[in-house]
C-alpha positions as CSV (number, residue, x, y, z in Angstrom):
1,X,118.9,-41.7,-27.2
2,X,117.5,-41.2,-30.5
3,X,113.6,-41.7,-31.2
4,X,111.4,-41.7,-34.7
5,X,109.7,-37.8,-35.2
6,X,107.6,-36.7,-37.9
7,X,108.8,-33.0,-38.3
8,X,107.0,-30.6,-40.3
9,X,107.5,-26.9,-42.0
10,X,105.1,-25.1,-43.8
11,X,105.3,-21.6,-45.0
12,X,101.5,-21.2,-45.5
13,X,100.4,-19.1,-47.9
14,X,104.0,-18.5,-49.2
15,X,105.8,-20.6,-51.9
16,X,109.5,-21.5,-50.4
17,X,110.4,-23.7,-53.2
18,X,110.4,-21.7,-56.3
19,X,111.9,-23.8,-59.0
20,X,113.9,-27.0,-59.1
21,X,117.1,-26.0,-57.6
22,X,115.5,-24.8,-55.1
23,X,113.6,-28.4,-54.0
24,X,117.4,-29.7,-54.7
25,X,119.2,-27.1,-52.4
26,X,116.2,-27.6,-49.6
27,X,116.9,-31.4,-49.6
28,X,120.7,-30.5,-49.6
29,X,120.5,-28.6,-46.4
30,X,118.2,-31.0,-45.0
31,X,121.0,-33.3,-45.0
32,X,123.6,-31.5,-43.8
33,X,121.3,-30.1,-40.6
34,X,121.1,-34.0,-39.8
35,X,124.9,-34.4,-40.0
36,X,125.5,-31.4,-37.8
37,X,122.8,-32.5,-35.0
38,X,123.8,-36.0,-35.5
39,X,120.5,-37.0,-36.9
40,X,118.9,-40.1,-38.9
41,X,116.8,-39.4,-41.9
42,X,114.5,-41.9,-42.8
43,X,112.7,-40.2,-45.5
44,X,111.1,-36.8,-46.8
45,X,108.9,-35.4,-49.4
46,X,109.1,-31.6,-50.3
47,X,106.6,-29.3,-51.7
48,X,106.7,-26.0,-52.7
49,X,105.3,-24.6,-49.2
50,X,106.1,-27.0,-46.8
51,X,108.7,-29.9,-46.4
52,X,107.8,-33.7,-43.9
53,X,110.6,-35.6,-42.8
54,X,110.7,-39.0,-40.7
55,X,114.2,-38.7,-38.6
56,X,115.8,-40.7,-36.0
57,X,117.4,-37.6,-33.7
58,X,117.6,-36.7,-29.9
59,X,117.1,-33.4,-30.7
60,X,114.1,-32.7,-32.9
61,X,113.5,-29.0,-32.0
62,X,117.5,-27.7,-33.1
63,X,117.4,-30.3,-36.1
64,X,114.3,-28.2,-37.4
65,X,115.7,-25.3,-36.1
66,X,119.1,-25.9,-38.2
67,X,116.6,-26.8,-41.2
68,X,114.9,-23.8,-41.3
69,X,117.6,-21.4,-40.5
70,X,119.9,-22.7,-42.9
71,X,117.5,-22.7,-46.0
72,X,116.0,-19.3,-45.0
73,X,119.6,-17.5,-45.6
74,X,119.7,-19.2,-48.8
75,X,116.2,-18.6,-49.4
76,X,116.6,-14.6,-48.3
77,X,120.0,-14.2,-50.2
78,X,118.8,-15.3,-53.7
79,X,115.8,-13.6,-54.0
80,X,116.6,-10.4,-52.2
81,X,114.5,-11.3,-49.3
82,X,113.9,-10.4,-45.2
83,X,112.7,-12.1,-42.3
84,X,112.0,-15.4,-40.8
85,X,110.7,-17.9,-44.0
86,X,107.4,-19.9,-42.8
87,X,106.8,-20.3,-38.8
88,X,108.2,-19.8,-35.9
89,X,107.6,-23.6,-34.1
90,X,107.6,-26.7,-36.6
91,X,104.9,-29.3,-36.5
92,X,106.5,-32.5,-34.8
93,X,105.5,-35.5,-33.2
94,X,107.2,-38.4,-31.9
95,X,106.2,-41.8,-33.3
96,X,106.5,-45.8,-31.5
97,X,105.8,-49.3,-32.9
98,X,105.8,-50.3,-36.2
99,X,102.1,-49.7,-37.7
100,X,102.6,-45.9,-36.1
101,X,105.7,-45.6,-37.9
102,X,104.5,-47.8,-41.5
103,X,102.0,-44.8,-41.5
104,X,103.8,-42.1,-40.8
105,X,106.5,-42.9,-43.8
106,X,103.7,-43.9,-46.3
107,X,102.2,-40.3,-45.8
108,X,105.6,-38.5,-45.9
109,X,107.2,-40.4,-48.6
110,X,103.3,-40.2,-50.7
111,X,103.4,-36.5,-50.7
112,X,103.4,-35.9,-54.1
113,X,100.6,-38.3,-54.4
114,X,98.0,-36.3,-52.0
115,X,98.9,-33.2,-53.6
116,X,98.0,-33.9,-57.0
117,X,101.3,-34.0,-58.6
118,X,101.9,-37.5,-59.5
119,X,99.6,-40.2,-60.4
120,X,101.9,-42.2,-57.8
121,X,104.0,-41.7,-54.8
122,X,106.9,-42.9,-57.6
123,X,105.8,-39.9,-60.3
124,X,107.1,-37.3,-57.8
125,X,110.9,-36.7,-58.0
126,X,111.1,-34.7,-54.6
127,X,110.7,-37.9,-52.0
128,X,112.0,-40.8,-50.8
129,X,109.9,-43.1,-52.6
130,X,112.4,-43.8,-55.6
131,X,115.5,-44.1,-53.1
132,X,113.7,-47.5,-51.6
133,X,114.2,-51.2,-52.8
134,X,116.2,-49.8,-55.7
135,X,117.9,-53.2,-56.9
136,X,114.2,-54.9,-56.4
137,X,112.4,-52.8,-58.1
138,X,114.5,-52.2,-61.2
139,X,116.1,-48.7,-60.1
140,X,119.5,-49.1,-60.1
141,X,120.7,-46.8,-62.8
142,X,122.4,-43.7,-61.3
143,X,122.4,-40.3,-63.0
144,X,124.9,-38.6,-63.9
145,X,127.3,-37.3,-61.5
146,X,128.4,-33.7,-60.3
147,X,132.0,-32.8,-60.7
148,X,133.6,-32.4,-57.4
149,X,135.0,-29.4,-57.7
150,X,131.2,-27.7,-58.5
151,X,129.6,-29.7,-55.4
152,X,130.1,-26.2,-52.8
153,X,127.6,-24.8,-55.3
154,X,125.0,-26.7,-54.0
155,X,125.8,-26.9,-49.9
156,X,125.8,-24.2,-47.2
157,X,128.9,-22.2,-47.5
158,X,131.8,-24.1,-45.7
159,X,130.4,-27.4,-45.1
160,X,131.6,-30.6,-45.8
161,X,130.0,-33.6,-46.5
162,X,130.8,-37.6,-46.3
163,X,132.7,-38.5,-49.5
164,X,130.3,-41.5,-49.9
165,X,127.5,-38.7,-50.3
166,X,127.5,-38.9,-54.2
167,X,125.9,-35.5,-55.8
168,X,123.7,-36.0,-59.4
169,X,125.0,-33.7,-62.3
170,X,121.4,-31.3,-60.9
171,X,123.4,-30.8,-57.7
172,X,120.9,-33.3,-55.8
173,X,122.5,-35.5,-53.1
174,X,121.3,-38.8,-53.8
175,X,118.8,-39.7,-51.3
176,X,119.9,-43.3,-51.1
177,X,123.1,-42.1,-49.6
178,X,121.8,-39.5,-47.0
179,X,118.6,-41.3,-45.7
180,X,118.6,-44.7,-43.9
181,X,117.2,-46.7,-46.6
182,X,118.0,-49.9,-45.0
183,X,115.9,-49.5,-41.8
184,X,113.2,-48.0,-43.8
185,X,113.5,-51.0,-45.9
186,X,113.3,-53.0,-42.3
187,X,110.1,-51.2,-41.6
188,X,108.6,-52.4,-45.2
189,X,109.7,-55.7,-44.9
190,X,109.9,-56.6,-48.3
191,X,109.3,-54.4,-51.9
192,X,105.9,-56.3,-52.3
193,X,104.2,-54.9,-49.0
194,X,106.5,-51.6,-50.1
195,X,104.5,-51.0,-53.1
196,X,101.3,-51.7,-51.9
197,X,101.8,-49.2,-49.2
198,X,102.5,-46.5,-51.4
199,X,99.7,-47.7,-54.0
200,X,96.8,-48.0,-51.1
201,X,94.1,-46.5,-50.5
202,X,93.3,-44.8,-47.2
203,X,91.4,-47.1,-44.8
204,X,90.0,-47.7,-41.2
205,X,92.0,-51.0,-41.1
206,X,95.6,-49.1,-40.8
207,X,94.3,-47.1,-38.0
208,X,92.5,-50.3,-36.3
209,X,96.4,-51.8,-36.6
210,X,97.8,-49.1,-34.5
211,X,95.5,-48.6,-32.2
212,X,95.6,-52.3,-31.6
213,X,99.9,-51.7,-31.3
214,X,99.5,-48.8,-28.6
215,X,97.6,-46.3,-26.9
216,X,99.1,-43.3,-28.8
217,X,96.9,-41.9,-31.4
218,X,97.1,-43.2,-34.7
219,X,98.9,-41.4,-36.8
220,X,96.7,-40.3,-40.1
221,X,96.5,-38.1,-43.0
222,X,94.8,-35.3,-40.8
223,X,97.6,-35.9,-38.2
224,X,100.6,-35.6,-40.4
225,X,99.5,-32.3,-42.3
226,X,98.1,-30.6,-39.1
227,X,101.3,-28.1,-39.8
228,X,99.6,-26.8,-42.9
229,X,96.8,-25.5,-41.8
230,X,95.5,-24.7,-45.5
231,X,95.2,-28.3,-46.4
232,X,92.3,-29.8,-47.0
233,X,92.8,-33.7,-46.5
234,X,89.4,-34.7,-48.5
235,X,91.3,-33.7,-51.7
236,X,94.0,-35.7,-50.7
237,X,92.2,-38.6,-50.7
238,X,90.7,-38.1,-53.5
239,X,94.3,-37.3,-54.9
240,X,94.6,-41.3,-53.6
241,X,92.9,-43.0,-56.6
242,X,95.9,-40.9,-58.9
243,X,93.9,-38.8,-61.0
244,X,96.3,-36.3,-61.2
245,X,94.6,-33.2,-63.8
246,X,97.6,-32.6,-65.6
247,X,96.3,-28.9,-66.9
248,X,96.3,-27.5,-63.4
249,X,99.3,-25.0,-63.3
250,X,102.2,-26.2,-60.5
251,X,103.8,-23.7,-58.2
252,X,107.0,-24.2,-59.9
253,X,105.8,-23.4,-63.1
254,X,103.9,-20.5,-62.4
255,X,107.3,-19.5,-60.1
256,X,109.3,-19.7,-63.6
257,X,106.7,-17.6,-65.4
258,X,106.6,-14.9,-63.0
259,X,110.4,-15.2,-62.3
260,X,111.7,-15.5,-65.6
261,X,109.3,-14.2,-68.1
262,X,107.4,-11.5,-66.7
263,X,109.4,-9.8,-63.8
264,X,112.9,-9.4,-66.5
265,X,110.8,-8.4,-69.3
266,X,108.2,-6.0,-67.2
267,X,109.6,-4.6,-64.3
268,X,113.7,-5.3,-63.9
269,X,114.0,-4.4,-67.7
270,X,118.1,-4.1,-68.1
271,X,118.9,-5.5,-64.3
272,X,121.1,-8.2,-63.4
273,X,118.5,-9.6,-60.7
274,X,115.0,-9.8,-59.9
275,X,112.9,-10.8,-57.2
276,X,109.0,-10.4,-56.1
277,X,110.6,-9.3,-53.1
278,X,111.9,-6.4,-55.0
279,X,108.7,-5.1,-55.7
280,X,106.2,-3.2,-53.3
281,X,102.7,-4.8,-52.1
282,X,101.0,-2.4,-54.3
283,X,102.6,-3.4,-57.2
284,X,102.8,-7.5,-56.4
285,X,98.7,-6.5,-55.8
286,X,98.8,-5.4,-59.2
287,X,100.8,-7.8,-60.9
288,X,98.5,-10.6,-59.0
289,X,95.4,-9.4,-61.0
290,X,97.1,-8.7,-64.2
291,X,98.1,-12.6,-64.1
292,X,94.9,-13.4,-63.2
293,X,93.0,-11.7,-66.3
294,X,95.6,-12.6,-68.6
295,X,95.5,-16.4,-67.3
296,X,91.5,-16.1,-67.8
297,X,91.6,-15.0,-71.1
298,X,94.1,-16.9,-72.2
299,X,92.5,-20.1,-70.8
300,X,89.1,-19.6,-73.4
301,X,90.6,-18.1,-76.3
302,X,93.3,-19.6,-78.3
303,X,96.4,-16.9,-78.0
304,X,100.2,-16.9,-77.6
305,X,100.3,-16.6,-73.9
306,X,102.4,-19.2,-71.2
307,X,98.8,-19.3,-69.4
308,X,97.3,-20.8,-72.5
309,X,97.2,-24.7,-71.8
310,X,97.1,-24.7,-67.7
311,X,94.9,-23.0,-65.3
312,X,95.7,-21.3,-62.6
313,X,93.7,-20.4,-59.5
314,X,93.6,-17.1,-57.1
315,X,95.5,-18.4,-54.3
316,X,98.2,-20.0,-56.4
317,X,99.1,-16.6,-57.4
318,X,98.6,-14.9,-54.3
319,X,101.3,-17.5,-52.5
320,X,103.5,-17.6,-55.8
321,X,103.5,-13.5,-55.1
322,X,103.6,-13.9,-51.6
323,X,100.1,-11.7,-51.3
């Protein structure tokens, strides 16, 4: 019998999404580990170290197993890398009644939001919040689509999909086809209440309403991000009112910089590949305070220099160098 989980995946202090196709091949496999453990998802949000999904499933351990194991060979093939990616045991707990579950997909689906990247839950591309009362809230223009014959590019080798599982032209499967939208929807009631979950601010009332449902604990911000140890939740609400400081450097761009730019250019001069992973400690170490003066100087005098209109913080580039 299939039951609600929150399941969660964090890599720590390592980034796990590098760059775009990388969030789009990590929601891909996600929804291919929940056809082949005959799961439900509800919804998700991706960041660059960790990944929250809401699924209906039997079997939460082997559908975050199948998650993890999947996107790790992809993960380990591309950029020339070895080992387990993140931790060994997800972060997972099972969820009943409808405030319990309201809260649960308001804080997966606002991700972006308490991270800082989006000024809403709708400003961040990598989450279910744009997949949701698409006709009601004006949304129904579809992307361009992928070709079929380019789709294998972006699935696990040898796997099929359902034909009704329509691919964007970025290689994204569209989320309104893969998640169950329409008992999310259910859970919502209506676009109204939708939108004023997802433009809320945190309160003692939502956890007064499930305590009030039943006696498991209510599930809050501090709950759902227990599997990344590193957060601190008091930014996140802070993150709430959607002051998002749009000169703070995101993973993904200091990923391309270091990906693109500097390790072709500096270190795989001539190569046909490239990878951190490619390097030695020592010379990551290295590379890691390089970026670091470079990014400080850069960031008071005026000079030609990617680190010249963001800033960038020490642990940034220690996770983005895996350090």
């Amino acid at each position: 019998m299939k039951e609600t989980y929150h399941l969660c995946h964090s890599s720590h202090s390592e980034v796990m999404f590098r760059n775009e196709t990388d969030l789009i091949i990590g929601f891909n496999y996600l929804a291919c580990s929940a056809l082949d453990t005959d799961s439900i998802i509800l919804a998700d949000g991706i960041m660059t170290t960790h990944h929250h999904e809401a699924a209906r499933t039997d079997n939460p351990i082997e559908l975050a197993r199948r998650i993890r194991y999947s996107y790790t060979r992809y993960f380990n093939s591309k950029y020339h890398r070895r080992g387990s990616l993140g931790e060994d045991t997800p972060f997972i707990i099972k969820v009943e009644g409808l405030y319990h579950m309201q809260a649960m997909l308001n804080y997966v689906i606002r991700q972006g939001l308490h991270h800082g990247l989006g000024a809403t839950a709708f400003d961040y591309p990598h989450c279910s919040a744009n997949a949701l009362f698409r006709k009601e809230l004006g949304k129904m223009t579809l992307p361009p689509m992928m070709e079929n014959r380019k789709r294998h590019k972006y699935l696990p080798y040898n796997t099929k999909v359902p034909t009704m599982y329509r691919m964007a032209s970025n290689g994204l499967l569209l989320r309104e086809d893969v998640e169950d939208t329409a008992y999310v929807e259910n859970v919502y009631v209506s676009p109204r209440n939708f939108l004023f979950q997802m433009n809320r601010i945190s309160d003692g009332k939502d956890i007064q309403d499930q305590q009030k449902e039943n006696s498991l604990p209510a599930v809050t911000l501090d709950v759902i991000e227990r599997g990344v140890p590193e957060f601190d939740p008091s930014k996140a609400y802070v993150a709430e009112q959607g002051r998002v400081n749009r000169n703070r450097m995101t993973d993904v761009e200091l990923c391309h910089i270091i990906d693109d730019l500097i390790l072709p250019s500096r270190y795989f001069r001539g190569k046909p590949e490239s990878s951190i992973y490619m390097l030695s400690d020592n010379v990551r170490r290295d590379l890691g305070n390089s970026i670091w003066k470079e990014s400080q100087f850069a960031r008071y005098r005026k000079c030609d220099s990617p680190f010249s209109e963001k800033i960038v913080s020490e642990d940034q580039i220690r996770r983005c160098l895996c350090i």
